[in-house]
N, C-alpha and C positions, 0 to 999 in steps of 0.2 A: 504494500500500500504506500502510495508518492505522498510525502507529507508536505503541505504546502506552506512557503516559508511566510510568517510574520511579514517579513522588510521586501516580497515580492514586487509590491507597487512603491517601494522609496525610489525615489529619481538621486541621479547622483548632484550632488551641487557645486556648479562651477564656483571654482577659488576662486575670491571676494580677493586674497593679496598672495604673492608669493609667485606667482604667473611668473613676473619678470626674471625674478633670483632664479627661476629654476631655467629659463630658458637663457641665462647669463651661464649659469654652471654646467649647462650643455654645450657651447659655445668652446672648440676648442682652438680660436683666434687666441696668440699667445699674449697680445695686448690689451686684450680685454679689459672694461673695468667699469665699476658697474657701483652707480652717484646716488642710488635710493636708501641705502642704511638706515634705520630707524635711530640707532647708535651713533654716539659721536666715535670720529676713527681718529688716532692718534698720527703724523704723519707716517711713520712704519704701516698704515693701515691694518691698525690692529683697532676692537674698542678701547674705548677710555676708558680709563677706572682711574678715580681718585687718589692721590696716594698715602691718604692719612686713611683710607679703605682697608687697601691691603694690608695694611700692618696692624687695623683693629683686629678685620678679620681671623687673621692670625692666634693674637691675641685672645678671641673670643672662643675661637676652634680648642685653646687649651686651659680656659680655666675650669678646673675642676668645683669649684664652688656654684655654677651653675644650676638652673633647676630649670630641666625641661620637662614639667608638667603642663599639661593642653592651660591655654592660655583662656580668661574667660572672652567672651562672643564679642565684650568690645573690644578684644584688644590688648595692649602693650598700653597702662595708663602714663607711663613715661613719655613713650614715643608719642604718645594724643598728644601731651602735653609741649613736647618740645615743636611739636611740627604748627598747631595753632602760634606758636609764638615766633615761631622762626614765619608763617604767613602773616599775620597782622602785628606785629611788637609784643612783647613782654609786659610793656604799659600801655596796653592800646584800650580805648575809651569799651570795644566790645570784650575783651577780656578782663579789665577791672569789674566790671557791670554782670560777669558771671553767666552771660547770655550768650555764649559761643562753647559747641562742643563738637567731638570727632567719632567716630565709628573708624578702626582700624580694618583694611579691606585689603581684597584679594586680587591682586592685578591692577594693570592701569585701567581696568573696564568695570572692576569689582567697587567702584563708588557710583557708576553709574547705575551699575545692575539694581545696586541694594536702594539707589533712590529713587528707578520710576519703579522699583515694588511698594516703595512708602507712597508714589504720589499715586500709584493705580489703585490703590486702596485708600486712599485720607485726603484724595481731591478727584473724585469719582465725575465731580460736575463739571470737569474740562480734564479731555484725552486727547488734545492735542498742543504738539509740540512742535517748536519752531527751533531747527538747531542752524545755528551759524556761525561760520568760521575761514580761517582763511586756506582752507583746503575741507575736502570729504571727510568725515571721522566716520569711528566705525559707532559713535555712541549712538547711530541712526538705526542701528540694526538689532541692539537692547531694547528700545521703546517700541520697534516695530515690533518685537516676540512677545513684549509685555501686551501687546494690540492699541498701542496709541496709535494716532493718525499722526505719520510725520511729514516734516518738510522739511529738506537742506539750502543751503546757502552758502557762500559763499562771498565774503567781501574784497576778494582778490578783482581788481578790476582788469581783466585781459586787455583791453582795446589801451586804458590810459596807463596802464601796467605800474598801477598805484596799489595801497590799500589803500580802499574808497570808505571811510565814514561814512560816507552820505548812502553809500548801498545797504550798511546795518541797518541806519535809522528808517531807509524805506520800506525796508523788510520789518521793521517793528509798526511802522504804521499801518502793514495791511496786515497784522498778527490781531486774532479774535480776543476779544474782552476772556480774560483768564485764565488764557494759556500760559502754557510753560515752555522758558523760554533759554533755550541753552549756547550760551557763548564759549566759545575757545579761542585765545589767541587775540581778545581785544587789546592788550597793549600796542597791537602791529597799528592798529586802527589811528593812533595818535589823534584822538578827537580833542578837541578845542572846549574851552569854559561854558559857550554856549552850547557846545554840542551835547558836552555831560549832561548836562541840564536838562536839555529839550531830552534827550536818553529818559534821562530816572522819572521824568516830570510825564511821559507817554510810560513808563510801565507801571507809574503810581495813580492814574487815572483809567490803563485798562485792566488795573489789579491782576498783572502779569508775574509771575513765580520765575525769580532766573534763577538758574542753572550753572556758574560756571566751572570753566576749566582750567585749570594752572598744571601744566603739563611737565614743563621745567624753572621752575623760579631759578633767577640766577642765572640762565645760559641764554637769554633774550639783550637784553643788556647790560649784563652783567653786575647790576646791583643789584640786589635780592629786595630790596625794599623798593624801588622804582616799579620793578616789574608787579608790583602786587597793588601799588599805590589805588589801583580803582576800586580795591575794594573798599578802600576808609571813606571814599564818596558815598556808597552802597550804606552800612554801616551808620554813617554821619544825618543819612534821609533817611532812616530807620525802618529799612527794608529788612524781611527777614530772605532767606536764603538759602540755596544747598552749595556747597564747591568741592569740587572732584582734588584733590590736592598728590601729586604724583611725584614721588620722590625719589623713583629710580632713576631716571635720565642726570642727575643734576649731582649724583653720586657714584654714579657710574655701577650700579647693582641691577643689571638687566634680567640677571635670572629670577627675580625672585620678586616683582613686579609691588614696590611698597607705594602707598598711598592711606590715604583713609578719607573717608564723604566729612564734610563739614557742616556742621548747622549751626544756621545765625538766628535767633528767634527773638522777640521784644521783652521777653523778661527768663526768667531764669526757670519757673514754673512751666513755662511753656517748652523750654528747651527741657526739660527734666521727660517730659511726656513723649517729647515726639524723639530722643535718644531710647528709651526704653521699647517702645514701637522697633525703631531699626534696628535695636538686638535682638529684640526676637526675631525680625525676617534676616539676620546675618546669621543664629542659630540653624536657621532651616536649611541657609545657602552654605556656608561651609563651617559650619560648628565653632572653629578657631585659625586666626589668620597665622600664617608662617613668621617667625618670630627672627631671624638671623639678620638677616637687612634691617629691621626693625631696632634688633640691638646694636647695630654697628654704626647709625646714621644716628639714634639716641645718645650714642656714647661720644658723638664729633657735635652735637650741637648744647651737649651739659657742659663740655671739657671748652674753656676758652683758648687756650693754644691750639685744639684741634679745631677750635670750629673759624679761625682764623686762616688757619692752614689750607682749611676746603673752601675758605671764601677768596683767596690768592689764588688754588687749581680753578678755580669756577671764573676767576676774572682772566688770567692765563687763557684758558679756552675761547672766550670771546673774543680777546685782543687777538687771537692768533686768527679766527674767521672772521673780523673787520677786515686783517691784514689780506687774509686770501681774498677777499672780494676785491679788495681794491685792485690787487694785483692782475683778477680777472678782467676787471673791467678797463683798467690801463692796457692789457694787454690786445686785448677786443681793439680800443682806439688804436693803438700804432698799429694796428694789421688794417685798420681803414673799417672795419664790420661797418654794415649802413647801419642806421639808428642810432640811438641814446641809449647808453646802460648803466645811467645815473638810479635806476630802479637795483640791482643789485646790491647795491651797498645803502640806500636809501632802507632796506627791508632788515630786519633783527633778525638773530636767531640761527641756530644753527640749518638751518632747512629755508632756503627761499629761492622766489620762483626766476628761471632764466628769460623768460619774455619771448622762448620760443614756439610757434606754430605746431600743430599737429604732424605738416610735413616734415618739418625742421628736426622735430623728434625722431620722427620715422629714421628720416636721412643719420642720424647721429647713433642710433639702434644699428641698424641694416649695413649700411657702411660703413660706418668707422667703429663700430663694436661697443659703442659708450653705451651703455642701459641706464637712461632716467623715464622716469614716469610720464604717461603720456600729456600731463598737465604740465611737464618742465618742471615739475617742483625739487629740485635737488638736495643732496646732504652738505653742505661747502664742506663739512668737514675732510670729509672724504678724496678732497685737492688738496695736491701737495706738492711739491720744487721738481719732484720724479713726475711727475701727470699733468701739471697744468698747460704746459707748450701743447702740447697734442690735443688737451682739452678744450680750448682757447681757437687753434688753429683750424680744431672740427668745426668748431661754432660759426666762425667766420666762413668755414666752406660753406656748412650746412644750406647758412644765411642767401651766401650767392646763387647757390645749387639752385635753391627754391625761388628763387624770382629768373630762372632761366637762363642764367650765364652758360652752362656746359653745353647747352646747347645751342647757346651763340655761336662757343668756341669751335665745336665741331666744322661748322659752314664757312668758317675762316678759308677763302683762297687765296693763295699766293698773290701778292701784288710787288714790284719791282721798286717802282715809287712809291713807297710808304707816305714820304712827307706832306703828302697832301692831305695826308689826315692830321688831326690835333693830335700829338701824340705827351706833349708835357704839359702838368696844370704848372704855369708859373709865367716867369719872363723867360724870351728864347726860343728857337729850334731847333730840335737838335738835331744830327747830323744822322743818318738811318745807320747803324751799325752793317758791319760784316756781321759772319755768322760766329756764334759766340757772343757777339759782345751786346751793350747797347750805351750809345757815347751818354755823357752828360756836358757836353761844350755847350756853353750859352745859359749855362741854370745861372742867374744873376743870385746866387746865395751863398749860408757861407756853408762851410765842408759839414757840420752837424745837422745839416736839412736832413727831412728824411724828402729822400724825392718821389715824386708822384705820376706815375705811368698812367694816363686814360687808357682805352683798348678799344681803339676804333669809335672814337665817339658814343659809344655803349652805356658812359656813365658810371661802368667800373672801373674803380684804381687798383692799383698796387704799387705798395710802398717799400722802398729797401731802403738803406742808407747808403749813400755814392761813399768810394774809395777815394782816400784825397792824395796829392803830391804836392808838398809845400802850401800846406790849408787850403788849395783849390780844389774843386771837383775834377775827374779826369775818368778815363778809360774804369767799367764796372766789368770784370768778368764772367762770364753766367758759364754755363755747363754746355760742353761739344752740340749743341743742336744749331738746327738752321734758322732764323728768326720769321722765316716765312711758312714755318712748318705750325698745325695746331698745337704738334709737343710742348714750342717755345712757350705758348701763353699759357699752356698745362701747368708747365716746369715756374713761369714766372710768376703766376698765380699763386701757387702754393709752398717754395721755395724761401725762405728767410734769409735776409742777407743783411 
């Protein structure tokens, strides 16, 4: 007799993330490299880990005085404690006032999980949720299992390749009276005095529940207290609140996924009621949260040298991804890329977006072997002294690729007299090289110009710097080709000199 299985009609379900990484580690191009890390990478391309980490860790793996008994449902009452103080002060008006508490959680998803099961039960009269942020989160896909009605957003503005404020707050004005409303990533937003305002002032008239998200304090701009400052507005208009608080990234403890939900409530009795609620549904969800991240991030933020230690690796990190963006986006400039990529370095954080196209993407996947996400959002970390030329140099192909240059260059036929075309942006004309060369006589500048090739009136340059002979410009040498061949403009296109 054929017994028929249970899971016969389950569909299998396409990966939601992970696509890319797998089709990167099947790739066996030896240069591969692959800019989506969730991780920050140290330049070796390893993760980061803190270094006052390691040697807790250590530390903690051998003291025998230890007591690993199940921890109760809320938690590490230490770790609740240091982690509220380390997001809003030590002396902050909602922690003196005793009306802010934490629930210790499981994962970077395990604050959301446990808070739309508090709001699908204790705000039954509104199941929809407006999440926004400046990329897709997966917190869309909790509230959809809990059966809220979601919407996503995003305030990344593609066309003006800004973070746009004004697309939040549009998205909050056509948000229904008494939803909930979940931000990640508003510091990117840099709203204005009035902007805040008009903000708190639209979810205090549609009696809107926000939701946020603090992902990595500390690794946005590298002050742990700038990056959370919006909440003391919240707070100060006497909003109450849940916030996801995620403290693996920002200590470099990936395995083991620390956080805990926060709630902000108007008096202390109210928060007393609605923490008792979320222990019982974190009882249900996973009895007791993992305790080792927990003790090792409690032990750097009690201990003042240590916790000074992690606020130097934490400011260290961001100085070093200022540095890389600039470096991208200077480099972008001396190769001629068309456009502005004043958005690069304009954007926080270890993860921001390149300003590339869908094709651009494609072109940077397919051909040069680079894996970033189809939004362009990349890891900067993940650039380094070893990567950036190539990464830099794709970008700028990518860029030309997609507005049609390769196939300009292909229809290139041999002409005898070049000079009847504009072949230099500047003063002069220059002399049409032999084969090999290409003159720079007549560039009215001085030897540190970078000089500037049109290509047939096409509107594309490319830029080398000329070889000098007693601080003049003179004779450039290029590589054995013929200049009337497609090769030449191949070779001169993408060639650095």
């Amino acid at each position: 007799m054929t017994t028929l299985s249970v899971f016969m009609d389950v569909p299998l379900v396409q990966k939601l993330e992970g696509g890319l990484l797998k089709t990167y580690k099947q790739d066996d191009y030896p240069n591969k490299m692959f800019l989506a890390y969730r991780v920050c990478m140290t330049s070796e391309g390893r993760p980061w880990v803190s270094s006052v980490v390691h040697k807790l860790r250590l530390q903690i793996a051998q003291d025998p005085s230890l007591n690993y008994e199940y921890m109760p449902a809320m938690g590490m009452k230490s770790f609740i404690q240091a982690s509220l103080e380390l997001l809003f002060g030590k002396y902050s008006q909602v922690i003196v006032e005793n009306r802010v508490g934490g629930v210790h959680t499981v994962g970077d998803s395990g604050a959301f999980q446990l808070g739309a099961q508090f709001l699908k039960t204790w705000r039954c009269n509104s199941q929809t949720v407006y999440i926004i942020s400046s990329q897709k989160e997966l917190h869309g896909l909790v509230f959809q299992d809990m059966g809220f009605t979601v919407y996503e957003y995003s305030f990344w503005d593609s066309k003006q390749l800004c973070m746009n404020p004004n697309m939040l707050l549009d998205v909050l004005e056509q948000a229904p009276h008494g939803c909930i409303f979940v931000i990640g990533n508003i510091g990117n937003c840099k709203l204005t005095r009035y902007q805040w305002a008009k903000l708190m002032g639209t979810m205090k008239s549609k009696q809107i529940f926000p939701f946020f998200d603090i992902p990595y304090q500390g690794l946005s701009t590298g002050d742990l207290e700038e990056d959370t400052k919006f909440l003391h507005y919240f707070v100060s208009g006497g909003f109450e609140f849940f916030c996801s608080q995620s403290l693996s990234r920002n200590f470099g403890i990936y395995d083991e996924g620390v956080g805990i939900l926060v709630v902000v409530a108007l008096n202390n009795q109210l928060l007393l009621c609605a923490l008792s609620q979320l222990m019982n549904f974190a009882q249900a969800l996973w009895l007791t949260p993992p305790t080792t991240g927990a003790r090792i991030i409690t032990s750097i933020l009690c201990n003042p040298a240590l916790h000074k230690a992690w606020k130097q690796s934490l400011k260290g990190v961001v100085e070093n991804i200022m540095l890389i963006k600039e470096k991208v986006k200077e480099k972008l400039r001396l190769l001629g890329t068309p456009g502005s990529w004043d958005h690069i370095t304009d954007q926080n954080g270890t993860h921001s977006y390149l300003g590339l196209n869908t094709k651009q993407v494609e072109y940077l996947v397919k051909k040069k072997h680079i894996y970033i996400p189809k939004n362009g959002r990349i890891n900067f970390t993940c650039i380094n002294a070893c990567n950036i030329d190539y990464i830099t140099e794709s970008i700028h192909e990518a860029v030309l690729f997609t507005k049609g240059s390769e196939r300009r260059f292909q229809n290139v036929k041999p002409q005898k007299d070049m000079r009847s075309h504009q072949l230099l942006e500047g003063s002069g004309w220059p002399a049409w090289p032999q084969k090999g060369q290409v003159s720079l006589r007549g560039l009215q500048a001085a030897s540190t110009q970078t000089l500037r090739i049109r290509l047939f009136g096409s509107g594309l340059t490319v830029r080398f710097l000329p070889v000098t002979v007693d601080k003049w410009p003179t004779w450039t040498q290029l590589a054995d080709v013929d200049p009337a061949s497609p090769d030449f403009f191949k070779n001169l296109f993408l060639q650095r000199f």
